[in-house]
N, C-alpha and C positions, 0 to 999 in steps of 0.2 A: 578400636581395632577388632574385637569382639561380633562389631555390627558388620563392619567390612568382610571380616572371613563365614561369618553365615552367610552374606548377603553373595559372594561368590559359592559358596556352596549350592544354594538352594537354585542359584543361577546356572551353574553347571547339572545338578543332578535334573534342573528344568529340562537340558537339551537333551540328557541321556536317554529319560524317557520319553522324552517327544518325538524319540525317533524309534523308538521300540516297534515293531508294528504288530498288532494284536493280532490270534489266534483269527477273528472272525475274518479280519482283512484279509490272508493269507489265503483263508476255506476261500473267499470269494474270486480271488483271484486267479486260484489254481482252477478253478468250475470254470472261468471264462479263458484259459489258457489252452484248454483243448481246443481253442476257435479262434484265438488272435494271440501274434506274436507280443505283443507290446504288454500282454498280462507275463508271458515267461518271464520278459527282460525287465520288469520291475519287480517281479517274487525273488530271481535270481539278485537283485541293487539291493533290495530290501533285506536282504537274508545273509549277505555278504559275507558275512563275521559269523555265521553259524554253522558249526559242524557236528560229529558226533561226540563231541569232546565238552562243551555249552552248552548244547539245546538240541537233543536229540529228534525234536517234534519239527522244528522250524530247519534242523538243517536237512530232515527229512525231504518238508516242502522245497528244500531249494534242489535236490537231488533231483526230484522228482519235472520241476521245472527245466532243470538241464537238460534231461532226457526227451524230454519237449520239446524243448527247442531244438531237437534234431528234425521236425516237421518243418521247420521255419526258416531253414538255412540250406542253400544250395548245394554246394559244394560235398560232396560223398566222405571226405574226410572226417570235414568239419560234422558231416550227422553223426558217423559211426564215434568222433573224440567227444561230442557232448555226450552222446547217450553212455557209453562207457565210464566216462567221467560222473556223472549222476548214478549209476548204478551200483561204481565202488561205493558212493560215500550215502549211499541207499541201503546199502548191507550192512556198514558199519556203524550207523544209527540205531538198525534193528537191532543189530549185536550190541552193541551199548543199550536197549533199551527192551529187550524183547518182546514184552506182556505190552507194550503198547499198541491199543487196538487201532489205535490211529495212522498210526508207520506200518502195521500190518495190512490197511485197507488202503494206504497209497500206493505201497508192491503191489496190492490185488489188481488198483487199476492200474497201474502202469504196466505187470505183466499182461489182462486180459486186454490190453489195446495197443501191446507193443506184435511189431511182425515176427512171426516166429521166428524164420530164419537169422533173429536174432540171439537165439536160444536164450532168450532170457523168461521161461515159461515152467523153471521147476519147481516154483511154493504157489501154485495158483489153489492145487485142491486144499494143502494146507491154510494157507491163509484165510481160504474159503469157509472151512472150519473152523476155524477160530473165530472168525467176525461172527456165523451166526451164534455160536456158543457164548459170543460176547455180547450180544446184542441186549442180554437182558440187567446186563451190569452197569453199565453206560449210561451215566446221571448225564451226560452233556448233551441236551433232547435237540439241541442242533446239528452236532454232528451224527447221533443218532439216525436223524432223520434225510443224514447226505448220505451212509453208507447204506440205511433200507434204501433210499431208492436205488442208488445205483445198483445192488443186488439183485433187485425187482428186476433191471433190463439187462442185466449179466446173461450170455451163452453158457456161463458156466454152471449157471444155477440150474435146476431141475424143476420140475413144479413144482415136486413135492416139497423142496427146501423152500420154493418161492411163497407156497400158502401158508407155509411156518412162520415168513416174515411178518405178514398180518395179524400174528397171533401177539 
């Protein structure tokens, strides 16, 4: 009896984390999601279960994915209820999470590449702020290395902030 209920344990806790999907997957998929739909619609499958309430990081990504997929869908509706839809549950990750430099550098890109007329452009210089001030705390030299560059091609950066990135 004994061997049976490990042998179901280990069997279930197999499936739980076999569908977990790692931090890197996600980085990878949201980088090829500004260019194909098919990366939104499986970050948004992949991420299903996560909100600001679980996983502030991952439900970030999925926020951020919804808003995405407002490039990828025809209908004017259906852009303006994803993008709105990703934006609440974008804020409330951050607010659940705030010191997170990670959630603060997925607003930075979603703000600097959302259309203004969306008005959703009010934490660009703060966020901006925060990432390079964060930049030298940041043990995760992969992600590290996804926010310098994208700051490197940022409009919002300056030079002078930009030669600080190399330092």
């Amino acid at each position: 009896m004994k061997k049976l209920i490990l042998f179901l344990l280990l069997t279930y806790s197999n499936q739980i984390f076999a569908t977990l999907p790692s931090v890197i997957e996600v980085r990878n998929l949201y980088q090829k999601a500004a260019v194909e739909s098919k990366s939104c619609t499986k970050i948004i499958a992949l991420l299903r279960t996560y909100d600001e309430t679980n996983n502030t990081l991952m439900g970030g990504y999925k926020a951020c994915a919804k808003m995405m997929m407002a490039n990828y869908v025809i209908n004017p509706y259906s852009k303006l209820s994803n993008f709105k839809e990703g934006k609440t549950l974008l804020e409330k990750c951050i607010k659940a999470d705030y010191k997170n430099t990670e959630l603060r550098f997925l607003r930075f890109s979603i703000q600097t590449k959302a259309p203004s007329f969306l008005g959703y452009n009010n934490f660009i210089n703060s966020d901006k702020k925060y990432l390079i001030n964060s930049l030298s705390s940041i043990t995760d030299t992969a992600l590290k290395e996804i926010i310098i560059t994208f700051l490197k091609h940022s409009e919002h950066l300056s030079l002078s902030e930009k030669l600080k990135l190399n330092k």
